[in-house]
PALUM-112853 format. One record per residue (C-alpha): residue number from 1; residue in one letter; x, y, z. Coordinates in steps of 0.5 Angstrom, whole numbers, plus 2048, in hexadecimal, padded with zeros to 3 digits. Example, Ala and Ser with C-alpha at 12.3 -4.5 7.8 and 13.67 -1.06 7.14 Angstrom:
// PALUM-112853
+-----+------+-----+-----+-----+
:  nr : rest :  px :  py :  pz :
+-----+------+-----+-----+-----+
:   1 :    A : 819 : 7F7 : 810 :
:   2 :    S : 81B : 7FE : 80E :
+-----+------+-----+-----+-----+
//
This chain:
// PALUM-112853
+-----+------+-----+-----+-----+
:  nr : rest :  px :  py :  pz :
+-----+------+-----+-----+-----+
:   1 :    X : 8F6 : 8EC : 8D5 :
:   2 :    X : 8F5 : 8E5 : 8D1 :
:   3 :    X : 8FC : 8E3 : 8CD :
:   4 :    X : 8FA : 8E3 : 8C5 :
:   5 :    X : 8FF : 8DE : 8C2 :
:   6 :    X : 902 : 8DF : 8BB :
:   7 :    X : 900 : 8DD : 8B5 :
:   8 :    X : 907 : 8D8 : 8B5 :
:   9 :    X : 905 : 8D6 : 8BC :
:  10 :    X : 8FE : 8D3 : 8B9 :
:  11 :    X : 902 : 8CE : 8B4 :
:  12 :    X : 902 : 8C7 : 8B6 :
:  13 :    X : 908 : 8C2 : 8B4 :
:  14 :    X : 903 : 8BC : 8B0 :
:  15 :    X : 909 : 8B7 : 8B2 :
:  16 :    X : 90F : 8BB : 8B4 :
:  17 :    X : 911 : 8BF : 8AE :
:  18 :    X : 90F : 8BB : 8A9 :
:  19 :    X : 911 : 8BF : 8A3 :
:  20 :    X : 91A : 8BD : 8A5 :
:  21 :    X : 91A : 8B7 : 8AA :
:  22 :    X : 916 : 8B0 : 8AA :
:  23 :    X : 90F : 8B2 : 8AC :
:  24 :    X : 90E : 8B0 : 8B3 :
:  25 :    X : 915 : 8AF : 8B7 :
:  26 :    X : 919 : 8B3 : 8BC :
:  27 :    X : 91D : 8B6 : 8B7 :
:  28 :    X : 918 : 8B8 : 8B3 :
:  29 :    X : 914 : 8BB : 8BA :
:  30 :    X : 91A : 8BE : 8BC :
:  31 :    X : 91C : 8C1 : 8B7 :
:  32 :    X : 915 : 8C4 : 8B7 :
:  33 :    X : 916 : 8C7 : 8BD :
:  34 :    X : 91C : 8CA : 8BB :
:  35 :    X : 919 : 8CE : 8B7 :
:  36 :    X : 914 : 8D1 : 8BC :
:  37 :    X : 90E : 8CC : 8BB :
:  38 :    X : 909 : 8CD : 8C1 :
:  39 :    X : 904 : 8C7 : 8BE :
:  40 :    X : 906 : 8BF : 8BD :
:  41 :    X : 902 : 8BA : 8BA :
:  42 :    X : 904 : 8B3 : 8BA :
:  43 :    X : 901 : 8AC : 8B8 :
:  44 :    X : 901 : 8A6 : 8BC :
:  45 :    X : 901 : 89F : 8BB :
:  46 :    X : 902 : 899 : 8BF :
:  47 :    X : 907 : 894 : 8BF :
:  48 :    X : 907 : 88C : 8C0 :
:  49 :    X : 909 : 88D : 8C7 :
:  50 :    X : 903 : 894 : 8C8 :
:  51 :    X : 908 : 899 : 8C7 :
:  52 :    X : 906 : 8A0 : 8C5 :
:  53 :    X : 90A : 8A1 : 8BF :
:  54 :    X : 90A : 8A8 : 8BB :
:  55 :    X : 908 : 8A5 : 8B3 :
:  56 :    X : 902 : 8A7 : 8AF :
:  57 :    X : 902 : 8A1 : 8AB :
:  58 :    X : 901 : 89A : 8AD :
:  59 :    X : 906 : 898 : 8A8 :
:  60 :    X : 90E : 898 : 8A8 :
:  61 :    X : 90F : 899 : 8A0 :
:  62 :    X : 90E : 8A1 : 89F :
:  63 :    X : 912 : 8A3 : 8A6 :
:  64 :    X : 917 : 89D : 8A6 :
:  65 :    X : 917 : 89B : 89F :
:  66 :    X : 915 : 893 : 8A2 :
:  67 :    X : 911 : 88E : 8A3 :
:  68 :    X : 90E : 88E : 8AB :
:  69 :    X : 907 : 890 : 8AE :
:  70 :    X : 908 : 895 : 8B4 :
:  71 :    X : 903 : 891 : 8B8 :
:  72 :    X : 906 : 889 : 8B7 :
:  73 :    X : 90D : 88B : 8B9 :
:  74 :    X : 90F : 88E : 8C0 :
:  75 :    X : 914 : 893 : 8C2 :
:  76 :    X : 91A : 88F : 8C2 :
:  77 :    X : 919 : 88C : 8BB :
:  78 :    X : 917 : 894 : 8B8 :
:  79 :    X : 91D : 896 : 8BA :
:  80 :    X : 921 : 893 : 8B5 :
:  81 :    X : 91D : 897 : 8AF :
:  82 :    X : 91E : 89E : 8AE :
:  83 :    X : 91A : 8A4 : 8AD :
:  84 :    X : 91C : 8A8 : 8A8 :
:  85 :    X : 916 : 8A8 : 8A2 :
:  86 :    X : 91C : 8A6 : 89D :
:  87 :    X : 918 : 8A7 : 897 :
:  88 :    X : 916 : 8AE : 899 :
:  89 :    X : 91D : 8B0 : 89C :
:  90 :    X : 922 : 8AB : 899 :
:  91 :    X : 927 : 8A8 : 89E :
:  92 :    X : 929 : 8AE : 8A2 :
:  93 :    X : 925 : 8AD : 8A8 :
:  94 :    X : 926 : 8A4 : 8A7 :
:  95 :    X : 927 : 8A1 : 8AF :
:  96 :    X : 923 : 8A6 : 8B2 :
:  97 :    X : 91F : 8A3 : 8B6 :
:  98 :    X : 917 : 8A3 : 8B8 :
:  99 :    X : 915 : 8A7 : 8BE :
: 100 :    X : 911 : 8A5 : 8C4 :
: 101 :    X : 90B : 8A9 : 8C6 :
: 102 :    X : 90F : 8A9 : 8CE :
: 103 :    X : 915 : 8AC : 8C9 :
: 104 :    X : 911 : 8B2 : 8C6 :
: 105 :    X : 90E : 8B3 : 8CE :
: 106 :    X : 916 : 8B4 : 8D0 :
: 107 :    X : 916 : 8B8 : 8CB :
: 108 :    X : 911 : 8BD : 8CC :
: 109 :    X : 913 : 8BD : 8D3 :
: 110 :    X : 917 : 8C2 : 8D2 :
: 111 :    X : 913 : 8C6 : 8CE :
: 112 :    X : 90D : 8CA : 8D3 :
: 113 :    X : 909 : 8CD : 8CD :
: 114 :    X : 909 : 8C8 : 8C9 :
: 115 :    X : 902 : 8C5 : 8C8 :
: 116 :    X : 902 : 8BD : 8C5 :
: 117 :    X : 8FC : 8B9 : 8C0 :
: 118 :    X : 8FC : 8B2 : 8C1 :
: 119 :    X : 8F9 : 8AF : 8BC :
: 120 :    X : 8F7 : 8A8 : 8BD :
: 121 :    X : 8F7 : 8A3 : 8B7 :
: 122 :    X : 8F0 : 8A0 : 8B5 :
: 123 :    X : 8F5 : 899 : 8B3 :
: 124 :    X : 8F8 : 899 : 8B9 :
: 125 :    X : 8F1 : 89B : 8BD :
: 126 :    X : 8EE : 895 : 8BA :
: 127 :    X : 8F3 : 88F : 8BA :
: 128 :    X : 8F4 : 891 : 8C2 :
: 129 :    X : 8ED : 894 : 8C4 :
: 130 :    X : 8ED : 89B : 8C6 :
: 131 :    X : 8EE : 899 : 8CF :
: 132 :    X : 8F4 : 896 : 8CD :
: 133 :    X : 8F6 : 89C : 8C9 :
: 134 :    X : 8F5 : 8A1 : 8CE :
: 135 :    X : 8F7 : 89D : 8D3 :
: 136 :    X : 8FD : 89D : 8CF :
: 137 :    X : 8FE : 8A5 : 8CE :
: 138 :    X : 8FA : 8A8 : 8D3 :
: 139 :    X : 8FE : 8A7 : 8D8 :
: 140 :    X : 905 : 8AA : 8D3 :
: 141 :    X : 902 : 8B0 : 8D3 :
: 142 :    X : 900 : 8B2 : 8DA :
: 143 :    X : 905 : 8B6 : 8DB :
: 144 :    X : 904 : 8BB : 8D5 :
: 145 :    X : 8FC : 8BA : 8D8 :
: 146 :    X : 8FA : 8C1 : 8D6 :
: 147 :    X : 8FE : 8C1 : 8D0 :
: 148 :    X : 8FC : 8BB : 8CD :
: 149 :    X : 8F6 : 8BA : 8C8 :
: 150 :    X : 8F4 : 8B3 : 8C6 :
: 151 :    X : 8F2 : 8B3 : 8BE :
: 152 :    X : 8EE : 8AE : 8BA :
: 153 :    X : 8EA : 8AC : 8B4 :
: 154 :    X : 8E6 : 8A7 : 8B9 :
: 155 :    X : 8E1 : 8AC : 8BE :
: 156 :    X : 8E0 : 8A6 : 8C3 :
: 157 :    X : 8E7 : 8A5 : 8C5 :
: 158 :    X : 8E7 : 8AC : 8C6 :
: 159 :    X : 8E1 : 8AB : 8CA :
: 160 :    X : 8E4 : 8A5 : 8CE :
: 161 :    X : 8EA : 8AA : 8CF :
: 162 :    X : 8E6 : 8AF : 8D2 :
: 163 :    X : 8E3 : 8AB : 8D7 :
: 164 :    X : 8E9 : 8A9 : 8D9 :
: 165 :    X : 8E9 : 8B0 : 8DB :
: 166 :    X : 8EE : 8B3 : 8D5 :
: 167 :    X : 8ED : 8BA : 8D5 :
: 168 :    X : 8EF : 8BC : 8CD :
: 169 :    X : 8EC : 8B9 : 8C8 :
: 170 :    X : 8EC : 8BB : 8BF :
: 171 :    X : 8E8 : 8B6 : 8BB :
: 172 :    X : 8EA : 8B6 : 8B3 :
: 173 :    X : 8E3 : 8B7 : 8AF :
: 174 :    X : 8E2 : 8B4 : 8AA :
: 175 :    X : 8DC : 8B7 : 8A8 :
: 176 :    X : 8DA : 8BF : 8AA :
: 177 :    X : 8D2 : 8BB : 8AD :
: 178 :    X : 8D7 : 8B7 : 8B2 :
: 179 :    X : 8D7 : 8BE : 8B7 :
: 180 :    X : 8D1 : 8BF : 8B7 :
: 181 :    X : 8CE : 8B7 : 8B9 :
: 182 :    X : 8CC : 8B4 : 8BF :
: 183 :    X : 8D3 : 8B0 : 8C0 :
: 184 :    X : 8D7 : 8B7 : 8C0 :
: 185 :    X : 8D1 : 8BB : 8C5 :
: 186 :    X : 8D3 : 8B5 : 8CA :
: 187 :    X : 8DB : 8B5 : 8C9 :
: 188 :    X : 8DB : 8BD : 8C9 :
: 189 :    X : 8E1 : 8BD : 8C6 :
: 190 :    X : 8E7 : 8C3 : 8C7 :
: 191 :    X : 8E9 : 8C3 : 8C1 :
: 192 :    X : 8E8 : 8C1 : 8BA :
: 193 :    X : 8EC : 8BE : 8B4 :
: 194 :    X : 8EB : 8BF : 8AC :
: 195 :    X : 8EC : 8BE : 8A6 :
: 196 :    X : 8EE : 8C6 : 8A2 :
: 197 :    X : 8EA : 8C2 : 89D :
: 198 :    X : 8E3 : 8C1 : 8A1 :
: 199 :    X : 8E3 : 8C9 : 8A2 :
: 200 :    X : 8E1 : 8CC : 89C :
: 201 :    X : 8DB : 8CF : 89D :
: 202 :    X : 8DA : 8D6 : 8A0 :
: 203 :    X : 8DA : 8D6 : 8A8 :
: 204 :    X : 8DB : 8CE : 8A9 :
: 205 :    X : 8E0 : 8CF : 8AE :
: 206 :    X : 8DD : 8D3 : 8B2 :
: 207 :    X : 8D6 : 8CF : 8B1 :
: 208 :    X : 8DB : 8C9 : 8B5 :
: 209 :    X : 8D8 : 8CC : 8BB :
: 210 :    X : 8E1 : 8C9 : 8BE :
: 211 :    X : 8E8 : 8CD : 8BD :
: 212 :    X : 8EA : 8CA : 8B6 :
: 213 :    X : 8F1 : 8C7 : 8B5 :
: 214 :    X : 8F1 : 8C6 : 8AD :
: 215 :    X : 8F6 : 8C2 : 8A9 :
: 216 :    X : 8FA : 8C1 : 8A5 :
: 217 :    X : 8FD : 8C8 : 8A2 :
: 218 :    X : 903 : 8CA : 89F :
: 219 :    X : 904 : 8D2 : 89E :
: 220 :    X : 904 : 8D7 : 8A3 :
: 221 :    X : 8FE : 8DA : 89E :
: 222 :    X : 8FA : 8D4 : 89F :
: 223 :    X : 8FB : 8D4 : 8A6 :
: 224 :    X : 8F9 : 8DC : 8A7 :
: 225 :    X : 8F3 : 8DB : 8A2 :
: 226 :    X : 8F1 : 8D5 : 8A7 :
: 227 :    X : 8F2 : 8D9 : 8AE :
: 228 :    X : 8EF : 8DF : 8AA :
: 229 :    X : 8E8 : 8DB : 8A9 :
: 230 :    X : 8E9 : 8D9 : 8B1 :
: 231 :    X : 8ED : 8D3 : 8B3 :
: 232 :    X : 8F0 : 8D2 : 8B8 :
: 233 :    X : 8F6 : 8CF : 8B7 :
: 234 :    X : 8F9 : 8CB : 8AF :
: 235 :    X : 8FE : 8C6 : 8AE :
: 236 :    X : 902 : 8C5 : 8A9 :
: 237 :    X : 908 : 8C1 : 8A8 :
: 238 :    X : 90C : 8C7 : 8A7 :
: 239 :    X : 90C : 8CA : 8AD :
: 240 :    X : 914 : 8CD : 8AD :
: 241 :    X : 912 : 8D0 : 8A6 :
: 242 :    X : 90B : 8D3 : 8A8 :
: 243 :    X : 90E : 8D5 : 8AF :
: 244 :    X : 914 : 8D9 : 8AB :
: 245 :    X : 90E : 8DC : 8A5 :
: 246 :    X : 909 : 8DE : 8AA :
: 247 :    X : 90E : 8E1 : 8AE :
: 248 :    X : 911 : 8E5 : 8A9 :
: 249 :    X : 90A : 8E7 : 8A6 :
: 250 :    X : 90A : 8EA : 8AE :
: 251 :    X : 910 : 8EE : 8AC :
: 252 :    X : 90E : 8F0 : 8A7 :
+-----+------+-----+-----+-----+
//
């Protein structure tokens, strides 16, 4: 008999759990992982020196409240600025530091039903070209291979990836037309990333023709309306939250 997870065990943690820790660190994805989630999403850049650095902007100012681009400085510089999103949280989380991609696959190591979405950053991809990207990346994952999904605005990086023999791949649309080009029939992607904001019209997720991941969502009823017009799994930057509500629905 086929196993049929849970509705909880569908929500992706979009940047660790965002809602209470700076977004995209081992904190936050730790503490996401406490709470039972069984779904991580990360985004990568590139620093100076070509390691993978888990940061959605390309920016210092909003995670560390400091001048710095994350592709002009190396590993060694980067550790001297934390990553804390002063702004948001306040100074509670000051000195905590940025997270390496090979720190998050530790991590997760440890965690065999956990499945990891690797986003590849588009400023990163075009000031270092996708083969330095990859060469970069991939070789992190291998040992979460089957559990590791590649992600990306840019197709033809995913492209790249999968003739590089990458299994999992998870394109973001940015329209709904994308899914059914010649560009996405070549790729045959194994798993799609939307915007909730693209799927307004009766059926569209079952018209994408691949399992659908939809973004960003921030109520357990939100998520059950989504899994209900069948998506296959929702991210949200409040998964503890979630994770706590949908199974407190179950309960009830």
């Amino acid at each position: 008999m086929a196993f049929t997870p849970s509705l909880d065990q569908r929500l992706v943690a979009h940047r660790g759990w965002q809602q209470r820790y700076p977004e995209n660190t081992l904190i936050g994805i730790q503490a996401a992982l406490n709470a039972g989630a069984c779904h991580i999403e990360i985004d990568v850049h590139l620093t100076a020196d070509h390691v993978p650095v888990l940061c959605h902007d390309l920016t210092l100012e909003r995670l560390s409240g400091s001048s710095g681009t994350i592709t002009e400085l190396t590993l060694q510089q980067l550790q001297d600025y934390s990553a804390y999103e002063p702004d948001r949280l306040g100074g509670r989380y000051r000195g905590n530091p940025f997270t390496t991609l090979q720190q998050c696959v530790t991590l997760l190591q440890r965690y065999s039903g956990v499945s990891l979405y690797v986003e590849i950053k588009r400023k990163s991809l075009y000031h270092f070209g996708a083969r330095k990207m990859l060469e970069a990346v991939l070789p992190l994952l291998q040992t979460l291979r089957d559990r590791s999904f590649l992600i990306s605005f840019d197709v033809p990086v995913l492209a790249s990836a999968r003739l590089r023999g990458w299994k999992n791949i998870a394109p973001v649309l940015t329209t709904l037309e994308q899914a059914r080009s010649e560009e996405f029939q070549r790729l045959q992607p194994d798993m799609l990333f939307c915007d909730t904001d693209l799927l307004s019209a009766a059926g569209a997720v079952q018209g994408l023709g691949w399992p659908v991941a939809v973004y960003e969502v921030d109520s357990a009823e939100s998520a059950q309306y989504w899994f209900k017009q069948g998506v296959a799994l929702v991210e949200t930057f409040k998964v503890g939250q979630l994770i706590n509500d949908l199974r407190a629905g179950d309960d009830g």
